[in-house]
C-alpha positions as CSV (number, residue, x, y, z in Angstrom):
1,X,32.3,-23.1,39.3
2,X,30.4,-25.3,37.3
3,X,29.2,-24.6,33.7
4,X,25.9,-24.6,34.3
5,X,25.8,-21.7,37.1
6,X,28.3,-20.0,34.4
7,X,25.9,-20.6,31.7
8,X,23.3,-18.9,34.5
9,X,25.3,-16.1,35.4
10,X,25.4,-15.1,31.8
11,X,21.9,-15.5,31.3
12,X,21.7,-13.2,34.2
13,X,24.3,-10.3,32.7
14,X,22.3,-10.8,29.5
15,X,19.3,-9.5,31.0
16,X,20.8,-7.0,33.0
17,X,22.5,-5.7,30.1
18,X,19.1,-5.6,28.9
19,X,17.5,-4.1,31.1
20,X,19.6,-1.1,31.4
21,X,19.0,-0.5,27.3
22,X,22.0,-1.8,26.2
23,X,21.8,-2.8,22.0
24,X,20.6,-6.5,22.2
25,X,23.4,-7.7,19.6
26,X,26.0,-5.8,22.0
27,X,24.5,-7.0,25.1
28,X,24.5,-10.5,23.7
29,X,27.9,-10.2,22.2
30,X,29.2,-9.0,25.9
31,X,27.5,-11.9,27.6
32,X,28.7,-14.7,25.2
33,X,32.4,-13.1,25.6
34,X,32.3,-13.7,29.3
35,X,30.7,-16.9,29.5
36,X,33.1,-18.3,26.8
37,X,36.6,-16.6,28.2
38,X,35.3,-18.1,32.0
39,X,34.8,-21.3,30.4
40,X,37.8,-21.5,27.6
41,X,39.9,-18.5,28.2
42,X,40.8,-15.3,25.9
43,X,43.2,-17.2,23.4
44,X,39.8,-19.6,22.8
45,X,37.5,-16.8,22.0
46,X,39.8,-14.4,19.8
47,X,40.6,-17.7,17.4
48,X,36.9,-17.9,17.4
49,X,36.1,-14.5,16.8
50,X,38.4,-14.0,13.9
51,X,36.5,-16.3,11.5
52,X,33.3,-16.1,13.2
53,X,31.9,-12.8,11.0
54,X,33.0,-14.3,7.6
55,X,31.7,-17.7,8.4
56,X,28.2,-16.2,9.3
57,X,28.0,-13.5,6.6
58,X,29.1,-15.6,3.6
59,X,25.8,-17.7,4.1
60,X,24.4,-17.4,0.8
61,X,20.9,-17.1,1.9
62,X,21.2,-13.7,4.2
63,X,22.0,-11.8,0.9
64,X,18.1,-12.1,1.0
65,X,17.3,-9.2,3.6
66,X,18.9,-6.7,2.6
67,X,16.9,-6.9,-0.5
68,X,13.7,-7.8,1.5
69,X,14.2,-4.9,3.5
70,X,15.3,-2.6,0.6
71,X,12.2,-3.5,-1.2
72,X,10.0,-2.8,1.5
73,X,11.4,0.6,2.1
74,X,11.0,1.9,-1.3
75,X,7.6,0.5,-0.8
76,X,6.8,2.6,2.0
77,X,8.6,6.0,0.8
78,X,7.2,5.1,-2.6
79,X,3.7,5.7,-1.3
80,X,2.3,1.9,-1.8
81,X,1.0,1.6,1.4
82,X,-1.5,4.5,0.7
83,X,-2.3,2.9,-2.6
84,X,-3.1,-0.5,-0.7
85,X,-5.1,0.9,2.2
86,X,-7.3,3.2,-0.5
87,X,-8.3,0.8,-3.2
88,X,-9.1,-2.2,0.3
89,X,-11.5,0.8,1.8
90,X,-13.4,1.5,-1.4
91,X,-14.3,-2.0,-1.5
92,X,-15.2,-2.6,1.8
93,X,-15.4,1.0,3.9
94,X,-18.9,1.2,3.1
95,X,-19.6,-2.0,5.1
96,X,-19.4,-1.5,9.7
97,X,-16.0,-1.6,10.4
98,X,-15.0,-1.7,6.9
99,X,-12.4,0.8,7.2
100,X,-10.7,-0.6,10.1
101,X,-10.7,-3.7,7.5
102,X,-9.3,-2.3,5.1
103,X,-6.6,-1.3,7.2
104,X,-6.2,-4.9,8.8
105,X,-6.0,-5.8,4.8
106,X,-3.8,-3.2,3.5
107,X,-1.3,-4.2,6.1
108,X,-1.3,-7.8,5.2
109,X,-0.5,-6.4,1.5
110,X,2.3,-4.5,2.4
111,X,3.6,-6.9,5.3
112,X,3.9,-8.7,1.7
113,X,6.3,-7.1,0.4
114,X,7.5,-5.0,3.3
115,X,8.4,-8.5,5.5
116,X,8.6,-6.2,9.3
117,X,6.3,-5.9,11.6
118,X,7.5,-3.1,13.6
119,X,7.3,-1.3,10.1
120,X,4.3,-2.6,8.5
121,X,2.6,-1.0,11.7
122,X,3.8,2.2,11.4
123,X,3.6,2.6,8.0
124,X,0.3,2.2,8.3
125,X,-0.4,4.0,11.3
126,X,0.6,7.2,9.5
127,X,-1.7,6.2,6.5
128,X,-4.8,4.4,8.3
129,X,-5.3,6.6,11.3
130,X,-6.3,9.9,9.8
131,X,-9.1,7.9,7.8
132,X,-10.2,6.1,10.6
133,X,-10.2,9.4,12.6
134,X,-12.5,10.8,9.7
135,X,-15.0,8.1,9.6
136,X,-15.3,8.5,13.8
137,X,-14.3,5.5,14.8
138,X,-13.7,4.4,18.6
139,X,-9.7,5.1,19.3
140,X,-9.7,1.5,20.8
141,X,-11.0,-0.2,17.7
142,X,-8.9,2.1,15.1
143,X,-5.2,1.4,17.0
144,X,-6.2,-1.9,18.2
145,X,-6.8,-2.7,14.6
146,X,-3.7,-1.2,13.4
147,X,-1.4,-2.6,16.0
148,X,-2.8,-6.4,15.1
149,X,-2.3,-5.8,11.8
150,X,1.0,-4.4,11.7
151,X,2.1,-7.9,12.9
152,X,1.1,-9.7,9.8
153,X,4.1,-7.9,8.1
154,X,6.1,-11.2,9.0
155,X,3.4,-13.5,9.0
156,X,2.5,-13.0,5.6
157,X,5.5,-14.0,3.5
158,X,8.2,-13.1,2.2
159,X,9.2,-12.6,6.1
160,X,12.9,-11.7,7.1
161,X,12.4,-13.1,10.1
162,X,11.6,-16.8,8.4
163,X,14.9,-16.5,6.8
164,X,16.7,-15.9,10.1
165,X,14.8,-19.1,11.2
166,X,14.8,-21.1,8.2
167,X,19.3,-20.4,8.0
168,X,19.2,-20.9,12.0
169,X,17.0,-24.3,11.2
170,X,18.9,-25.7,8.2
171,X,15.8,-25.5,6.5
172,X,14.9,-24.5,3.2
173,X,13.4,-20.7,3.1
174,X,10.8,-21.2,0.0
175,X,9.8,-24.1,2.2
176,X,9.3,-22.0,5.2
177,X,7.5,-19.4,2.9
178,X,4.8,-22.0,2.0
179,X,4.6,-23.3,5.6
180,X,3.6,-20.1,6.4
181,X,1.3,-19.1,4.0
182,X,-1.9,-20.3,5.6
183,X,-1.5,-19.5,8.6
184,X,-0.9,-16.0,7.7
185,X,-4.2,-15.5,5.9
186,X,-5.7,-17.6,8.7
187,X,-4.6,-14.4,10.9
188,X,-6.0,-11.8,8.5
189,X,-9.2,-13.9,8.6
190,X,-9.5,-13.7,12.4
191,X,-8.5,-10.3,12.7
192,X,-11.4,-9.4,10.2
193,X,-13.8,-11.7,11.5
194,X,-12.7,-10.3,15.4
195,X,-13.7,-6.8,13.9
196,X,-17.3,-7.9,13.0
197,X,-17.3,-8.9,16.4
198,X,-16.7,-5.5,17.7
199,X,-18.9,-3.8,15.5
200,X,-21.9,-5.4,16.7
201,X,-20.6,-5.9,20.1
202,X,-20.3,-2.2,20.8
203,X,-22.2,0.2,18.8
204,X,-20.9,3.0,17.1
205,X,-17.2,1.8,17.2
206,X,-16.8,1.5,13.8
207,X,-20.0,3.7,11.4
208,X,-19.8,2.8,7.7
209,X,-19.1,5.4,5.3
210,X,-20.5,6.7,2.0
211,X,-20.0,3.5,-0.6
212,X,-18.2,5.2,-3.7
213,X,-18.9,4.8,-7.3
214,X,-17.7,1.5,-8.9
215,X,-15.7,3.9,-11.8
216,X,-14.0,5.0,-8.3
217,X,-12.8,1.2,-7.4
218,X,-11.7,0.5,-10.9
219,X,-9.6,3.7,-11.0
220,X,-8.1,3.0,-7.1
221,X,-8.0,-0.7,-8.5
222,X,-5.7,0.2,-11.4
223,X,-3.4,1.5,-9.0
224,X,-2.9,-1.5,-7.2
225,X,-3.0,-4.1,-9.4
226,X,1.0,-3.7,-10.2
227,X,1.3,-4.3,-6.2
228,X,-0.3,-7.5,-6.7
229,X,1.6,-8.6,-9.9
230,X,4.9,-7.8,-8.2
231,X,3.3,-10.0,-5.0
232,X,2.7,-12.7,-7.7
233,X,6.3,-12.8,-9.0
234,X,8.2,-13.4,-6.6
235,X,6.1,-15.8,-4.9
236,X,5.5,-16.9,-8.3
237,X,9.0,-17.4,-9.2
238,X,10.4,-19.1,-6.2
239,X,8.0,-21.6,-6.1
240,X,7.7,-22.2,-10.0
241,X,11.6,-22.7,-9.4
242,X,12.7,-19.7,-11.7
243,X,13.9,-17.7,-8.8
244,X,16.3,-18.3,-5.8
245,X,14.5,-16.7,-2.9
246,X,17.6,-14.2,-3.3
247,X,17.1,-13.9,-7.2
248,X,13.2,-12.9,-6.6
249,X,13.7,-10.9,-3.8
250,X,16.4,-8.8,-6.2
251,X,13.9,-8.8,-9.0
252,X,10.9,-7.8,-6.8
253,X,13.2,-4.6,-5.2
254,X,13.6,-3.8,-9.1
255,X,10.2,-3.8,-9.9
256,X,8.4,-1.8,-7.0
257,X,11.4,0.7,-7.2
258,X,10.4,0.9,-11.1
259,X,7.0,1.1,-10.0
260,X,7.5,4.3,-7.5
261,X,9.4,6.2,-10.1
262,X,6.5,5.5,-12.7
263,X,4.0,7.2,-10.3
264,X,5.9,9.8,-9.6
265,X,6.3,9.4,-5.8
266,X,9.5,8.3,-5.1
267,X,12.1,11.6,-5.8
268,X,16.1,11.1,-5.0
269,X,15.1,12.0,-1.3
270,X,13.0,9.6,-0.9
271,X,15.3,7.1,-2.7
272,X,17.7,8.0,-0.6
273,X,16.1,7.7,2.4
274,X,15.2,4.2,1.5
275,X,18.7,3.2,1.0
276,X,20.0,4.3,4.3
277,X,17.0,2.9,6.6
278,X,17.9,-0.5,4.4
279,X,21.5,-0.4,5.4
280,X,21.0,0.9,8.8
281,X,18.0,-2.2,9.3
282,X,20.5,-4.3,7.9
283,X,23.3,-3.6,9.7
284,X,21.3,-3.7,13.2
285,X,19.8,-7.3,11.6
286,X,23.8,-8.4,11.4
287,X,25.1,-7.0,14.6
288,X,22.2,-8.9,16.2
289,X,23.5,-11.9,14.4
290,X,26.8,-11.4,15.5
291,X,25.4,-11.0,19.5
292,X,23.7,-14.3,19.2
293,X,26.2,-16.3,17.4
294,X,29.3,-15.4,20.1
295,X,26.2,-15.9,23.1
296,X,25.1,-19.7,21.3
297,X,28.6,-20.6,20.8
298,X,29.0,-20.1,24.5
299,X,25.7,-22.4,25.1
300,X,27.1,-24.8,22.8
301,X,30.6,-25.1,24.4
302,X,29.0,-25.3,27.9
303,X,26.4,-27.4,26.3
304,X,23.3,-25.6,27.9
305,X,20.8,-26.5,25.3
306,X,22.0,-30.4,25.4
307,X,21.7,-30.4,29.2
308,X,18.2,-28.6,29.3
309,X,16.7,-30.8,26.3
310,X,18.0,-34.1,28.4
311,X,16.5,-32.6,31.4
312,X,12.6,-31.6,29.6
313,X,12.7,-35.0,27.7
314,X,14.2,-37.0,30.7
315,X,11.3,-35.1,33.2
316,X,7.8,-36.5,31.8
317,X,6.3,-34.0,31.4
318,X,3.6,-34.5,28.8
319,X,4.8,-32.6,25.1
320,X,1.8,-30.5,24.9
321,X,2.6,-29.2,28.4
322,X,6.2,-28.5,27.4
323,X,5.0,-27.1,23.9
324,X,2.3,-24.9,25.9
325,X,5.0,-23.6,28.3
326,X,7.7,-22.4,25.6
327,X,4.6,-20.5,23.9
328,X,4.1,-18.6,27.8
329,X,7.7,-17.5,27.7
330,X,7.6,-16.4,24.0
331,X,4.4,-14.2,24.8
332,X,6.4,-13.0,27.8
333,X,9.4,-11.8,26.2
334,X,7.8,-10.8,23.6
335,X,6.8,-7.9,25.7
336,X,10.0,-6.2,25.8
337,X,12.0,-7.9,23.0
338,X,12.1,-7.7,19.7
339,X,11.2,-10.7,17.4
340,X,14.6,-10.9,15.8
341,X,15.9,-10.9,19.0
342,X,14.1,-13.6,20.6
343,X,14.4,-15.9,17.9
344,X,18.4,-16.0,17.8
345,X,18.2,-16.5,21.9
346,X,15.8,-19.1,21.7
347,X,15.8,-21.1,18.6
348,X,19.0,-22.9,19.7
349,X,17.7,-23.8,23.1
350,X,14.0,-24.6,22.1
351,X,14.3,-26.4,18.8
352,X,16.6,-29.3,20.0
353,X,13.6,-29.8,22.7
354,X,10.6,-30.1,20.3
355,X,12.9,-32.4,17.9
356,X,13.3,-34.8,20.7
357,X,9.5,-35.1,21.5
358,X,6.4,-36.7,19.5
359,X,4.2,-34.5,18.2
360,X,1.0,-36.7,16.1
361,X,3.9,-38.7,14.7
362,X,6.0,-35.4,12.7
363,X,9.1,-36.8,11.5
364,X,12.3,-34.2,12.7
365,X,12.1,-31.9,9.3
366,X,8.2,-31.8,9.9
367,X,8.5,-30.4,13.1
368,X,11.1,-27.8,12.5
369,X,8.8,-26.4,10.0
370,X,5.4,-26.8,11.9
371,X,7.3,-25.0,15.3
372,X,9.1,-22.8,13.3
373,X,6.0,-21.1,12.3
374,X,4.3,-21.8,15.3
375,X,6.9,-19.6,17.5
376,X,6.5,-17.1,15.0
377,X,3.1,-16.8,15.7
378,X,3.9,-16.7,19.4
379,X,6.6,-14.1,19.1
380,X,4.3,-11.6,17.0
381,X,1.7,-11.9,20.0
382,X,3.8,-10.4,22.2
383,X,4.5,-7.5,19.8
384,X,0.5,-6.4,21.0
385,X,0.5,-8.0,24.8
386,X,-0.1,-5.3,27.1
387,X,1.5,-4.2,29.1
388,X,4.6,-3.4,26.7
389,X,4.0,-4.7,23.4
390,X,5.7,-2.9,20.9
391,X,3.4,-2.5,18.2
392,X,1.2,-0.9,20.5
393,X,3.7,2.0,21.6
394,X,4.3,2.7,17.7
395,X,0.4,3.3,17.1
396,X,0.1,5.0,20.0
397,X,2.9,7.2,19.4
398,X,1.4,8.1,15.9
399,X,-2.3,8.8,17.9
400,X,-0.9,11.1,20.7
401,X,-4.2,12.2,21.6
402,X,-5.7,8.2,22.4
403,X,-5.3,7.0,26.3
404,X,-2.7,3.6,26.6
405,X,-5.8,2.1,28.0
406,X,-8.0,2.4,24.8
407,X,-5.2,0.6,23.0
408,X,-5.1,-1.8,25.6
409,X,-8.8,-2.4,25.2
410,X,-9.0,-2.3,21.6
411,X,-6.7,-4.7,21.3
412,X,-8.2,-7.5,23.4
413,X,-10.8,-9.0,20.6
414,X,-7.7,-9.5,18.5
415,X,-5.5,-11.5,21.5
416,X,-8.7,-14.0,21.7
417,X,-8.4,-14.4,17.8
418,X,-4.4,-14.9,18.1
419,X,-5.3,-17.7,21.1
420,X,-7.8,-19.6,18.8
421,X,-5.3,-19.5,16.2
422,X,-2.5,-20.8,17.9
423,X,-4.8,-23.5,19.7
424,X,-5.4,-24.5,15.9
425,X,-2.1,-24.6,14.8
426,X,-0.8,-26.6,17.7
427,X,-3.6,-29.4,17.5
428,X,-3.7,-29.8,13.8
429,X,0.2,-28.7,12.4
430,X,-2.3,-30.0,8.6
431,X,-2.7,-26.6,8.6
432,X,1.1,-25.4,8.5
433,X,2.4,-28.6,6.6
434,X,-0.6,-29.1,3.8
435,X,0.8,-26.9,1.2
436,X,4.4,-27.7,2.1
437,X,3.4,-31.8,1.6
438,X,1.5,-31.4,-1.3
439,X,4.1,-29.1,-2.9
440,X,6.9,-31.3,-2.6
């Protein structure tokens, strides 16, 4: 049997394992294990294995999301998201659709500092929804809304998931921050902007409500402003070269923690709760790791990704046509995978690809950055395609009483935005690389 139909057949058992809800890291573990004793034999695979956890956890720049994630939780149980999503809505609530932008706004604040999307979605979902409920707006515009916007918490950085791509990469992760950075406000941009669009297009969707005193904003204001400082430093400090990515991500977990206690609403409860979902994210994170590294060292001894980039670069197919059809499958899996998940699987397959094709002249480090954020965009789309995006079974979990199908349709204004966004990203990669060229 040839390599390539074993290299298939594992695909195949990947999927089925898959498909019958087995963990992704165990089902990719599994997979690779097969594919590597069928191609090198158990003696192989156990010398592998017995370095293969060390080697991948000593990397110096995954001691970074633990703390991300760590940071973000005592965020969330430290009641910062409410914070956000109060002092946004008494700037803009007053305006149509202004709460359902202040949600869309509040989530791209925490995303900041939270770095999940899954989370950032239902962290707001427990805070947004009852306000949008109270204001009457449509149940398609309020969980469409909250479901787009929960997928800027890895769009906006400090993202876990750029660190994953930046270490899978060899790239640098503050330079992977940057690259992201417009882009990401580009996103909160259109999801506003799509919201405006709804508003008028369908009346009644999304009433104003009563515009509150301006003592009011400066008292919710006053609240958030440590949010932003916090935001500030560790963006601040990476890039003003104070802090290691790791170092700033260490000193922001210290700061909001600090913060939370000072306001009184993180108790030892809390706290603790905070600690365990950070070690029980982190240790699924790892686990996933540890899936995808046996399953690519598989690829890599059957030399799968070699084969496939010879075989796209060797077919003629135009690069915009190859480019447009990796960013079909990444919306397609991205409805029944997570983003983690899909990056590990595909990174190593894709990447080699789009470094071997001309893009408007990108040298090889230019394009690992520009598609780097560009399949993050992708991935996060298919966290709110219908039929099984994930972000929309977590808001419509937390609004048991609104149909699938509202969601479905509330969500469709912000799919068009994501399309022109990604249209704009793949025709002018300025817009991912300006800051990254003009910082370095």
């Amino acid at each position: 049997m040839s390599a390539l139909t074993i290299s298939l057949l594992v695909g195949l058992l990947a999927i089925i394992l898959l498909v019958i809800r087995i963990h992704i890291g165990v089902a990719m573990f599994v997979a690779g294990a097969v594919g590597y004793i069928s191609l090198a034999g158990w003696l192989p695979l156990i010398n592998y294995l017995k370095t293969m956890a060390f080697a991948r956890f000593s990397v110096y720049d995954l001691s970074v999301i633990p703390l991300f994630l760590l940071m973000g939780n005592l965020a969330s149980q430290g009641g910062l998201a409410s914070r956000l999503f109060m002092a946004t809505n008494a700037f803009i609530g007053h305006f149509r659709g202004g709460v359902a932008m202040s949600a869309v706004g509040a989530c791209a604040g925490f995303g900041a500092i939270c770095g999940s999307s899954l989370a950032t979605a239902a962290t707001m979902g427990q805070v947004a929804l009852p306000e949008l409920k109270k204001a009457n707006y449509s149940p398609a515009l309020a969980t469409g809304a909250l479901a787009a916007g929960g997928t800027l918490g890895i769009l906006i950085p400090p993202s876990v998931i750029l660190v994953i791509y930046a270490v899978l990469a060899e790239q640098n992760i503050s330079v992977m921050f940057m690259a992201a950075m417009i882009p990401g406000l580009i996103a909160l941009s259109g999801y506003i902007l799509a919201i405006l669009m709804y508003v008028r297009l369908v009346p009644n969707s999304g009433p104003a409500i009563q515009q509150i005193s301006w003592s009011q904003r400066i008292t919710l204001l006053k609240q958030v402003w440590p949010i932003l400082l916090i935001f500030l430093l560790v963006l601040g400090g990476i890039y003003g070269g104070i802090f290691t990515p790791t170092e700033a991500a260490a000193i922001g977990t210290l700061a909001v923690a600090i913060l939370a206690i000072l306001t009184k609403e993180l108790d030892f409860a809390k706290f603790q709760r905070a600690i365990f979902d950070t070690a029980s994210g982190t240790a699924m994170i790892f686990l996933i790791l540890l899936g995808a590294d046996v399953l690519n060292a598989f690829f890599a001894l059957s030399q799968l990704p070699s084969n496939m980039a010879q075989w796209v670069l060797g077919s003629g197919f135009p690069p915009l046509v190859i480019l447009f059809t990796i960013i079909l499958i990444y919306i397609v899996l991205g409805c029944v995978m997570d983003s983690l998940s899909m990056i590990l699987l595909t990174i190593p397959v894709f990447l080699p690809i789009i470094l071997g094709l001309d893009f408007w002249g990108l040298n090889a480090t230019d394009k690992s950055i520009w598609f780097g954020v560009l399949a993050l965009m992708v991935v996060e789309i298919g966290l709110i395609t219908p039929p099984v995006g994930m972000n929309l079974f977590i808001i419509n979990s937390l609004a048991r009483d609104v149909p699938m199908g509202d969601t479905y349709r509330g969500i469709f204004p912000f799919l068009c935005s994501d399309l022109i966004r990604i249209i704009l990203l793949v025709f002018f990669p300025g817009i991912t690389l300006w800051l990254v060229q003009w910082w370095t």
